[in-house]
N, C-alpha and C positions, 0 to 999 in steps of 0.2 A: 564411463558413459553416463551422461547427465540421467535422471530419474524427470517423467512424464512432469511432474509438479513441479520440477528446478525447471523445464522447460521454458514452462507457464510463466515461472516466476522470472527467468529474462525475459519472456515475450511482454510481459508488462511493465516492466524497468526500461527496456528497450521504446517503449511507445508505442509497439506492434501490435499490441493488445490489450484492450479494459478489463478494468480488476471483474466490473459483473462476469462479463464473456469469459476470464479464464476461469471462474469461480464456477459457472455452468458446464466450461470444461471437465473441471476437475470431478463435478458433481456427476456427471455422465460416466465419465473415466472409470471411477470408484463403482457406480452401480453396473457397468458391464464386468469389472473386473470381477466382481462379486457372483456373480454368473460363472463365471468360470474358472473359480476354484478351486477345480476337484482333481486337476494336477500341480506341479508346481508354482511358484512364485512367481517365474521368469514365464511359463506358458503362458497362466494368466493374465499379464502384463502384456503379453503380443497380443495373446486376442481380443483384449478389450481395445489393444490400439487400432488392429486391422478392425474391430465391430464400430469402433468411434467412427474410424475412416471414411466406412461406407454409409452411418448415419450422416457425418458431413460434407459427403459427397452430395446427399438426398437431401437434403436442407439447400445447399447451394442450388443444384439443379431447379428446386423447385423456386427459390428467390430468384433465379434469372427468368424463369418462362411469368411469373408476376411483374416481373421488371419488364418484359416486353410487350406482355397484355398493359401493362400501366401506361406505356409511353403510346401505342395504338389506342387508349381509350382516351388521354389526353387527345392524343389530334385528331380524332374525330369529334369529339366535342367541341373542343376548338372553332372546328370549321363550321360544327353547326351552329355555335351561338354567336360566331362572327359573322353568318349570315342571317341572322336572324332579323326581321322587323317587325316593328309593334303594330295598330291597329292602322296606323295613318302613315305607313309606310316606311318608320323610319328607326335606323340601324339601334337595336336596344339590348347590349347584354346583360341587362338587370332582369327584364321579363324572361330570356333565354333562360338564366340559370334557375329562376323558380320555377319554368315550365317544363325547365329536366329534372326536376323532384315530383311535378305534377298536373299537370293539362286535361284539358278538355276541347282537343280541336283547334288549339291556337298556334301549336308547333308543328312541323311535319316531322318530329323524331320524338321517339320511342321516351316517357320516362319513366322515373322508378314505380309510382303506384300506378300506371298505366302496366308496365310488365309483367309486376307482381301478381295484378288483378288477371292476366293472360293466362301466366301459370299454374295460377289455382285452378281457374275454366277447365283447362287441361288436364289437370290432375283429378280435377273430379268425375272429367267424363270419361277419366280412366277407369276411375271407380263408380260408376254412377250406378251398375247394382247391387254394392255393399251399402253405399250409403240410403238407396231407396230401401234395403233391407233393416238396417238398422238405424233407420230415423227415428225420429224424437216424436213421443206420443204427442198427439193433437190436445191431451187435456191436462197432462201431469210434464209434462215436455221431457219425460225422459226415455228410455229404452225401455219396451213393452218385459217381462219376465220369462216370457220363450224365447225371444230372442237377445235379454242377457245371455243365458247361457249357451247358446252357439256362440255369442262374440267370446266366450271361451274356450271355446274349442278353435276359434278362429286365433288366436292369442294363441293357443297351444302350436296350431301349427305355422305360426309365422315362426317359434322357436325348435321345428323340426319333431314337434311331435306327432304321431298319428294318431288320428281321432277316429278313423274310418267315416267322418262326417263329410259327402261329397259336397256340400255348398259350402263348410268352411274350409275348406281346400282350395273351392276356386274362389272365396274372400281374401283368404291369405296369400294366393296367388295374386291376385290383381294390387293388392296393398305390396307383395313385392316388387310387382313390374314396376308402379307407382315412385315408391321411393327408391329403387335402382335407376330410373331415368331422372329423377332430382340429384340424384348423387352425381351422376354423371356431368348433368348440366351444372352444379357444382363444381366441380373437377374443372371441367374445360372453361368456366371462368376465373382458372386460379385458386380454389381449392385444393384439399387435398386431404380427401375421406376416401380409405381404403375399401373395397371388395368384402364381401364375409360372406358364407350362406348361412345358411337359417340363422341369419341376425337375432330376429325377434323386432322387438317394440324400442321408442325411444325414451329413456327415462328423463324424467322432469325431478330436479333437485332444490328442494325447498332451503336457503339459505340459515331462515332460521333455523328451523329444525335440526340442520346439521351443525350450528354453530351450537345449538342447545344440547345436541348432543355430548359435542367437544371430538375431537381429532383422534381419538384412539378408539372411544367406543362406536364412532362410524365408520372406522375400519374395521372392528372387532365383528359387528354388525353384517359389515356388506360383503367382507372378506368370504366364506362360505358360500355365498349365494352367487358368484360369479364363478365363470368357465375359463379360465388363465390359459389351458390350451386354445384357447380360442382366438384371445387379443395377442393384437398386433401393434406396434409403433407405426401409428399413421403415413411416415414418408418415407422411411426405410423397409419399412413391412418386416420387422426384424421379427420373433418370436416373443412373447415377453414372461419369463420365467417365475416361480413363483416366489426366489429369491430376493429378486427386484421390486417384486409388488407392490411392498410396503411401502415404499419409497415413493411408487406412483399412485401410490390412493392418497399420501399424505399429500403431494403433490395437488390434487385433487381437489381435496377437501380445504388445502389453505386457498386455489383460486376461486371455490363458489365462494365459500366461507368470508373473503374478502373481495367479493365479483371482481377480482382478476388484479386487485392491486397491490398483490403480491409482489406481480413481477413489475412490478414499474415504480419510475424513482420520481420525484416530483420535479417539476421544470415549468417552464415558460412557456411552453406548446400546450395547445388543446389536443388531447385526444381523449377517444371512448375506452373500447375496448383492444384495440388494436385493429389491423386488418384482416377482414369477413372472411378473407382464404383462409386466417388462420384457426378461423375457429369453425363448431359443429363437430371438430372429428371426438371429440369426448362420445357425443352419444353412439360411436361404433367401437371408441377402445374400450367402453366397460361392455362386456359380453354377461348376461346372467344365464344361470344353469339353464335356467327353465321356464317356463310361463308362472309356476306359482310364486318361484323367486324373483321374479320382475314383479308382481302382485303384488306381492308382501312387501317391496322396494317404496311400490308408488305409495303404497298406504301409509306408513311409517315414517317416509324421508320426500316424498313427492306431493304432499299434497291430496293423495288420491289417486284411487287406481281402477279408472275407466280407460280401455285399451281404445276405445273409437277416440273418444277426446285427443289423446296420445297422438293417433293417428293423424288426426286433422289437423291437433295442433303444430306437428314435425310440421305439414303440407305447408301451413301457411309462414313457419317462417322461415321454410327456405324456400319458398317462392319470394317472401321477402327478402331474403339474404343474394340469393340468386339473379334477382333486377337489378338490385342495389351494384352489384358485380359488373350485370354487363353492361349496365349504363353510364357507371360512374367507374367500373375499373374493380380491380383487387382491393383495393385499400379506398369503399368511397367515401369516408371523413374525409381522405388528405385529401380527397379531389372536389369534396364542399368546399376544405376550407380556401382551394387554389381558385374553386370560382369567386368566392367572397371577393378575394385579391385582385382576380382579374376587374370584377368592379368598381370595386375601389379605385385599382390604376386609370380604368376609362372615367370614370367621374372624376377623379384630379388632372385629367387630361382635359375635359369640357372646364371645368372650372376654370383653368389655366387659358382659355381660349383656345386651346388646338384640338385639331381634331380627333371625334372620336365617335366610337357607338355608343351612345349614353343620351336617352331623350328623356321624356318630363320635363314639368316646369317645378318651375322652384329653384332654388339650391341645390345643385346636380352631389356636393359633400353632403347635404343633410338628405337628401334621397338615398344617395348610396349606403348610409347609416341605416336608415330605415330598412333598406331591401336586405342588406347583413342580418340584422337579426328579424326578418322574414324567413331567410333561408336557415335560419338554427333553427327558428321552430318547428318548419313545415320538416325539417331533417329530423328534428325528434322526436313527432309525430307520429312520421313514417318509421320509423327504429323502433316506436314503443317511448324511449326513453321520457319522454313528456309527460307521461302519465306512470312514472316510477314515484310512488309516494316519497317524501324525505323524511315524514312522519306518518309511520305505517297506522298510529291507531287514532291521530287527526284524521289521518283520510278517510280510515273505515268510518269513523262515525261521521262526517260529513257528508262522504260517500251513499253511507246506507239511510241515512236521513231523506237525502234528493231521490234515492230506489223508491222507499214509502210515499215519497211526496207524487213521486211519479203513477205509482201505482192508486194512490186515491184521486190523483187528478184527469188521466187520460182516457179515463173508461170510454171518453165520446170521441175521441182520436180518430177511430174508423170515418166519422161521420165527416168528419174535416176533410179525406184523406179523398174525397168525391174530386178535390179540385185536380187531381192527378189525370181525369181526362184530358182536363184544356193544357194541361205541359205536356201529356202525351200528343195531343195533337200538334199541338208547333212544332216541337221535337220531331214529329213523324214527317211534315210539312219542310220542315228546314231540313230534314236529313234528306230528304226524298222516297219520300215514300206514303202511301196511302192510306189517307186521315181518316175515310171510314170506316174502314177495321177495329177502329181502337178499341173499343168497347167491347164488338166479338171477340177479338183476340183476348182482351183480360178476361173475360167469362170462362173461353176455352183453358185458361192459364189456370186457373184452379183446380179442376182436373189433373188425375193423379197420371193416366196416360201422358199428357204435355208435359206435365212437372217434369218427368222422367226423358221425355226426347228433349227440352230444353238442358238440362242437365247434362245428357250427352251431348248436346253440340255445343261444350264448352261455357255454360252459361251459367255462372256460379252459384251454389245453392246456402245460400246464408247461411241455416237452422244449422250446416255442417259444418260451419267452420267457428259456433257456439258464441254467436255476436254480439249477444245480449251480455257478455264478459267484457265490450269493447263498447258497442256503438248501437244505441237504441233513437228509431226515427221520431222524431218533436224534440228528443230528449237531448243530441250530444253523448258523452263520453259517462258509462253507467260505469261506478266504481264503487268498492268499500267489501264490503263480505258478500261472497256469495249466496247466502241464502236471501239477503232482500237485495241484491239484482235479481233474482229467481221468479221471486213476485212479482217482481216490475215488465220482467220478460211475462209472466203466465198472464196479467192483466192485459197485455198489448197484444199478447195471443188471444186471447178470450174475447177480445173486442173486436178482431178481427183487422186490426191496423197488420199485423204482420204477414199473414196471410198473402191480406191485400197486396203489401208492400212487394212481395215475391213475385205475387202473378203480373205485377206491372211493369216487373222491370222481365220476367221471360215473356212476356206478351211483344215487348219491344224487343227483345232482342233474336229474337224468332221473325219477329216479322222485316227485319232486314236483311236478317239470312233467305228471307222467301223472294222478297225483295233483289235482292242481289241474283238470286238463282232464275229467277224470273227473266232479267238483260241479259245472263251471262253470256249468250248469241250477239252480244252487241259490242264491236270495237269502242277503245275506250272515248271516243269524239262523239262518236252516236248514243253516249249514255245521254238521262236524260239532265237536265245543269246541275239541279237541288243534289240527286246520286252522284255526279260526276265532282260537284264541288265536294261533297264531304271527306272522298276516298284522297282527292287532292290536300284539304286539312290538313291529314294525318301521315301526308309525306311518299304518298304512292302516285306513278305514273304509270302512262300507257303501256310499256314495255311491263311492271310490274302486274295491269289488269291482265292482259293476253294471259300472265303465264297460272295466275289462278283462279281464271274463269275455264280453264283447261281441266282442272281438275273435276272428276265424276259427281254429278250432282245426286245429290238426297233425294229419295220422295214421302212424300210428308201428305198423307187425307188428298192426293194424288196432286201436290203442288212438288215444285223444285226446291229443293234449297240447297245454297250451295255454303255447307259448313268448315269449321275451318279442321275438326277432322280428316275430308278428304284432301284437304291442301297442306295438311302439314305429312298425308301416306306418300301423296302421291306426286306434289309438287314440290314442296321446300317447308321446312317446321319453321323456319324465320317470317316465313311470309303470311303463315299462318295464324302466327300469333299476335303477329300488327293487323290483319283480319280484325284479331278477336278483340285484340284491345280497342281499336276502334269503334267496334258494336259497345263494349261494356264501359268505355268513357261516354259517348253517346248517350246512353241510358240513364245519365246523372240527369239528361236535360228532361227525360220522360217521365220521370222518378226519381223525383229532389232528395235525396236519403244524407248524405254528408260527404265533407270532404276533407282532408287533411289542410287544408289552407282554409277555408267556412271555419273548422275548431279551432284554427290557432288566431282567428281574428282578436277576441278578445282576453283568451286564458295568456297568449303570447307564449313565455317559456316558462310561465309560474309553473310550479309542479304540485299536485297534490300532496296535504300535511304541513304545506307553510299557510299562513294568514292571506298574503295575496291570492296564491292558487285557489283556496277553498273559497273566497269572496268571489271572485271573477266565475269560477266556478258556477256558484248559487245563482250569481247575477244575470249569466248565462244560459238557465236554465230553461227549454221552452223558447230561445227565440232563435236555436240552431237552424230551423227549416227554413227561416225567412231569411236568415243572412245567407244560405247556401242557393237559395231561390235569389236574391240579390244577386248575388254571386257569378252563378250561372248566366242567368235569362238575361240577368241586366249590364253584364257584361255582353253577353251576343249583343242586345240593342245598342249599346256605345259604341262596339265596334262597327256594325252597320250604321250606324249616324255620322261615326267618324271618318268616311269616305261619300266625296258627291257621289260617284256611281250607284249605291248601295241607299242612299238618304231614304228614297220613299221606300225599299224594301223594310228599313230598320223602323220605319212608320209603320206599316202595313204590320210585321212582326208584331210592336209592342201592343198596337190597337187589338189586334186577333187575340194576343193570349189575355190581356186585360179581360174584355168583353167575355169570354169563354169562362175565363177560371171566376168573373163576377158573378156570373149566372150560375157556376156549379156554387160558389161558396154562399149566394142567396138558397141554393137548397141544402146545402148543409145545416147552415142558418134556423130551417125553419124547422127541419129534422128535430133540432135540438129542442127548438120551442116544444113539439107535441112530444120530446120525451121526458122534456121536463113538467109536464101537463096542461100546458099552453094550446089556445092556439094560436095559428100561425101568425107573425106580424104582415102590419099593413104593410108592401112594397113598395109604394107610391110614397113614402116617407124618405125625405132626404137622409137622415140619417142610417137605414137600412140600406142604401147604397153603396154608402163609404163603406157601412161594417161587411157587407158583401166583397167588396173589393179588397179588404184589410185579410178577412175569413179566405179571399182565393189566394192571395200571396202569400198565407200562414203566417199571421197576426191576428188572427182572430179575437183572441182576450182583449187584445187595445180598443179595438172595435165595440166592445162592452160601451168603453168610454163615452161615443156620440150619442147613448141613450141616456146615460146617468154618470155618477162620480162613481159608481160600484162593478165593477166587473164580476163575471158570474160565479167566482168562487167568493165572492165575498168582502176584495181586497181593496182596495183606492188604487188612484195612478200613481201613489210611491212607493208603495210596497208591490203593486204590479211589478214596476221597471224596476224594480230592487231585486227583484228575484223570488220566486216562493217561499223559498227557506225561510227569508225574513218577512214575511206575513205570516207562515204557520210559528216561527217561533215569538211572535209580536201577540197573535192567538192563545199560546200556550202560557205566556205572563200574563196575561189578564186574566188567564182562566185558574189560576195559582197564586202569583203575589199578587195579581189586582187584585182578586177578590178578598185577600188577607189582608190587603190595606185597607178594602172599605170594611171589613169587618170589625178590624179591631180602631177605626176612626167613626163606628158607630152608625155608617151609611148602608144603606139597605144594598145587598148584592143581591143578583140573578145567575147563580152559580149552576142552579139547574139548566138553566135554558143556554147557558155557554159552554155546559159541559153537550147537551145534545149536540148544540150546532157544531161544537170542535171536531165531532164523533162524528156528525152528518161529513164533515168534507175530508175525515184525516183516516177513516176504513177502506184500506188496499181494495180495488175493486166494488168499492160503492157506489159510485157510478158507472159504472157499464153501463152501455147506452141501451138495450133492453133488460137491464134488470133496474133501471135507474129510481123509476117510478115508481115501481110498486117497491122499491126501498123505501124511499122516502116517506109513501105514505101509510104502510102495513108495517115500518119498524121506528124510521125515527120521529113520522110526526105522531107517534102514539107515544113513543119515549117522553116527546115534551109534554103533551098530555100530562102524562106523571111526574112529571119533572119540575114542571112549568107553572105554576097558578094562574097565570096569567097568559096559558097559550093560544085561547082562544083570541083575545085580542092582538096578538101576533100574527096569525092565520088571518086576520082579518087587514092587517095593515101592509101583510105581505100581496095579498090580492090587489089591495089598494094605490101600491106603488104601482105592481106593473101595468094598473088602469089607466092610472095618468102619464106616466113615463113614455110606453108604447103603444095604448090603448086597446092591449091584450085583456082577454078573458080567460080564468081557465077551465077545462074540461074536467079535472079531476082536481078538485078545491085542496089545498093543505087542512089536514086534520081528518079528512073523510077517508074512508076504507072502501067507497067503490065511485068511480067517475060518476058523474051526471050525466055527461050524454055523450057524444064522438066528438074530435075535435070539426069548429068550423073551417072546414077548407076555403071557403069563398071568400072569406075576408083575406084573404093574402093574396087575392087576385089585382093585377095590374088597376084593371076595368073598376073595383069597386072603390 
């Protein structure tokens, strides 16, 4: 009788089987047999066969139910992006397929960061009093010191210890329910992550760190610290012995070690990692003893070891993983790259003259080209993978250069951020729903009550999901070491831009839950157009209103609301979450923050740590808000322009929010003047018009420009539109080798007065817009004092530009230590 390995070796001489696949065989084979033999030869040999068996039973079973979900999420896609049309009606699978990576209202189906953004809402308002418990201090942005240590108790009992603490009992309760219903919704899109109780926490594996350990002493290391009775083989749910173990840590530690390309051979296909069903189950097969050995894990080999981070950060990327799934299927790389294809064939089909869904003008082959690598990028955007350094210590230090640059420039950010009424009010207007509120509603939104009923009805809480690691507003994509993103977060907090930024978008997104519960008596024909159009948008009909306006409304300061809570209890969780999605795509128009297609305009797929990425990057920097407000607004106005029907509304639209956000950004405008110790400019000035208009659409620095060549930090308009990095580092040579070439070429330098002024613009937090002024004049215009010999005539030429330039005066002069008098308000009156 042949031997298990002679088997192998006809099944692959035969051509029934690849050398990899019998080499995995054989490698399986081996470590079950190893298992069990603690009887003979010939026993051990059956049971490893009959244990193989029912491993690849469990491997099959699960490739056919992915094999079916694939071929189901093919043809509904299919259907939807072959009906799909563009603004002017006409049949376009190029906009389909980027608008199932990402929309705002322009497709009636569901996409990837539309879902992901659902499921997080969802998760959080599962947890919304863990995380109202242990939010992030208001000053120091971390975890208060009483309530670190319950979140270790909370940690202890996610891992089945008892604390006798009843509030971390029911934190670690609700963190179970949480990521037991992700698992699930995992699983049932083709996944296949096992069951466990008292899991614990998910570990985070630091590549380096384990590579620098080396493959023996991170098992030597981790070995001890895990519960072997615990784990399981993800798809057989087999037992996994301690016999075996070694074999699967090493296993292990070769795919972080080489993020997965281990197992793959090089070919002609693109792929990432494989497909999303098959991964995540790692963070349930390593089981650790105990909370302190999970601890000691993250510290060591993780990066760090905060359990809420952990926490949050599981939530958000398998709500990532998990959209990705049901939108695009088991495997949704293959089903990017099958859309790429399908475009391609319909654009060689128009080019060809025959028919097809493929509109634009142009070159339907060089459109098609274009919209291909659109969809790589906004794909690896939405992955993460886009923002994977290639050179981990290029990036950090480019990275952490734009955090400081960030942090010394935005301190007056908040005072910009005024224009966010006039796009909450169109947004409110065009969604349907009522524009005088805005205002109260954000007022109310700061309040720690709202905060908290916004958050339970689904309404995502940033500060929780640690953003300031990913995506900071003015700024784009904040990277490089975390201690200077840290500053760049505490400056944008401390200024009051983030805050802000939260209460704007639950302000709005509460108010269409009030909204909504308000009609919900009304057949979906009798809603009112602006409501009834929106919910149409996003792919819902009458039959889907009836059945979750059915659901039990909220009451809220004794209004209705109807959340999507009660409609995912009581009606359908599907319906509920296109609800939700719809509110939180919405809200981009209310509160321009970013968007996965906004960041990849210009960075494309350069990655941080090459020369491209870091340039585009720099260059980038600061003009995110206005390309995603682009983006947004000024796609709604093209598309209303782009049908007669709709022409004067698409007029009526751009003039409202123009006018609105010009008037809020002339009072940002002038904010700035009296905190810079101005006062206010004349408004009857052509030029304070534009920059009002520039200041609302968030361009404000260009705006500089219509008064002088010098924008307010100091820069021209090349190093403006070049980026800051290249102003401050154009700053930093003159203030080093310039001065060392006029030095030793015998020409008189001002090295005092260039080291003040570098100090004046490049101190994290120097300008905040209330502490801005009496910076300036109580530290650095006394530094140039000393510094300077010549500061007085400085101070003197600086009042004298902006006399003639804008025909400003100021209230508290450079060089003086207490104002003169209050700023003149009147002069900035229309009338004078």
């Amino acid at each position: 009788m042949a031997t298990f390995s002679e088997c192998l070796a006809n099944a692959v001489a035969g051509g029934e089987l690849s050398r990899e696949d019998a080499d995995r065989l054989a490698a399986d084979f081996e470590r079950l047999k190893a298992v069990h033999e603690t009887g003979s030869s010939t026993t051990a040999d059956a049971e490893a066969k009959r244990a193989l068996e029912e491993l690849l039973k469990a491997e099959s079973d699960h490739q056919k139910r992915k094999a079916k979900l694939a071929i189901k999420s093919i043809n509904r896609i299919a259907a939807d992006i072959t009906s799909y049309t563009d603004k002017a009606g006409n049949p376009d699978v190029a906009n389909a397929a980027l608008d199932l990576l990402e929309h705002f209202g322009t497709a009636r189906f569901s996409s990837v960061d539309g879902r992901a953004k659902a499921i997080t809402g969802m998760a959080h308002a599962k947890m919304e009093t863990a995380l109202y418990h242990f939010r992030r201090g208001a000053f120091g942005g971390d975890r208060t010191r009483w309530n670190r240590a319950q979140l270790d108790n909370v940690t202890r009992e996610a891992f089945g210890q008892d604390t006798d603490d009843v509030a971390a009992k029911a934190f670690a309760r609700s963190w179970e329910e949480t990521h037991e219903w992700l698992r699930q919704r995992f699983n049932a899109a083709g996944g296949a992550i096992g069951k466990l109780e008292n899991w614990g926490l998910p570990q985070h594996h630091d590549a380096r760190a384990l590579r620098k350990a080396g493959e023996q002493a991170w098992k030597d290391y981790i070995r001890p610290r895990l519960d072997v009775t615990k784990m399981r083989h993800p798809l057989s749910g087999q037992a996994v012995s301690e016999r075996e173990l070694d074999g699967l840590l090493g296993e292990i530690w070769e795919s972080i070690a080489t993020d997965g390309w281990n197992d793959r051979q090089p070919s002609r296909q693109r792929f990432g990692k494989g497909a999303l069903a098959n991964q995540r189950a790692e963070h349930r097969f390593l089981i650790f003893r105990d909370a302190d050995s999970w601890l000691e894990y993250q510290r060591d080999f993780g990066g760090g070891g905060d359990p809420f981070a952990a926490m949050m950060g599981h939530i958000n990327m398998m709500a990532r993983d998990i959209a990705a799934m049901e939108v695009l299927g088991p495997n949704p790389s293959g089903t990017v790259e099958w859309l790429k294809q399908v475009v391609r064939r319909e654009a060689q089909m128009k080019a060809a003259g025959e028919p097809a869904k493929f509109s634009g003008k142009g070159d339907p082959l060089d459109r098609s080209a274009r919209i291909e690598r659109r969809i790589d990028a906004v794909w690896g955007s939405i992955r993460g993978e886009l923002n994977t350094p290639v050179s981990t210590k290029a990036a950090n230090v480019f990275g952490a250069a734009r955090s400081l640059i960030t942090a010394s420039v935005l301190g007056q950010a908040a005072l910009s951020a005024f224009s966010d009424i006039g796009f909450a009010r169109a947004a409110r207007k065009y969604a349907g729903l009522p524009q005088m509120g805005a205002v109260t509603d954000l007022v109310k939104s700061f309040g720690t009550g709202t905060k908290r009923e916004a958050v339970e009805a689904g309404l995502i809480l940033d500060a929780a999901q640690h953003v300031f690691h990913s995506q900071a507003r003015y700024v784009g994509t904040l990277q490089g070491p975390e201690w200077a993103n840290y500053i760049a977060d505490r400056v944008l907090t401390w200024t009051g831009l983030t805050p802000w930024t939260q209460a704007g978008k639950h302000a709005f997104g509460l108010a269409v839950q009030t909204e909504v519960g308000k009609r919900a008596g009304l057949t979906f024909d009798k809603l009112p157009d602006a409501l009834r159009n929106t919910f149409r948008r996003y792919g819902f009909n009458a039959r889907e209103w009836d059945l979750i306006r059915k659901a039990p409304l909220h009451r809220r300061d004794g209004a209705a609301m109807l959340r999507p809570n009660e409609i995912s209890e009581r009606i359908n969780p599907q319906l509920a979450e296109r609800y939700l999605e719809m509110i939180l795509q919405e809200t981009e128009y209310a509160v321009p923050s970013g968007s996965h297609r906004s960041r990849t305009i210009l960075v494309d797929q350069n990655q941080p740590g090459t020369l491209w990425g870091e340039a585009l990057r720099s260059f980038g920097q600061f003009k995110s808000f206005g390309s995603v407000v682009l983006m947004l607004h000024g796609a709604r106005v093209h598309g209303l322009l782009a049908q007669r029907e709709t022409r004067m509304a698409g007029m009526a639209y751009a003039g409202s929010l123009l006018f609105t956000t010009a008037a809020l950004g002339a009072v940002s405008i002038q904010l700035k003047q009296i905190a810079a110790g101005r006062d206010p400019q004349d408004m009857t000035d052509p030029s304070f018009i534009g920059a009002a208009l520039l200041q609302g659409g968030g361009l404000g620095i260009y705006g500089d420009f219509l008064f002088s060549d010098i924008n307010r930090f100091g820069g021209g308009f090349a190093t403006t539109l070049a980026g800051p990095l290249v102003g401050r580092a154009n700053d930093f040579w003159n203030l080093t080798a310039g001065n060392a070439v006029q030095l030793a070429s015998g020409e008189k330098t001002h090295f005092g007065r260039e080291l003040v002024r570098f100090a004046r613009g490049n101190v994290p937090g120097g300008n905040i817009w209330y502490l801005k002024l009496a910076a300036e004049r109580l530290i650095f215009d006394q530094l140039a004092w000393l510094a300077d010999p010549e500061a007085q005539k400085a101070f003197k030429r600086q009042q004298q530009y902006w006399r003639r330039a804008t025909g400003q005066d100021y209230f508290w002069r450079p060089g003086e230590t207490v104002p003169d008098r209050a700023p003149a308000l009147t002069g900035a009156s229309p009338a004078n």
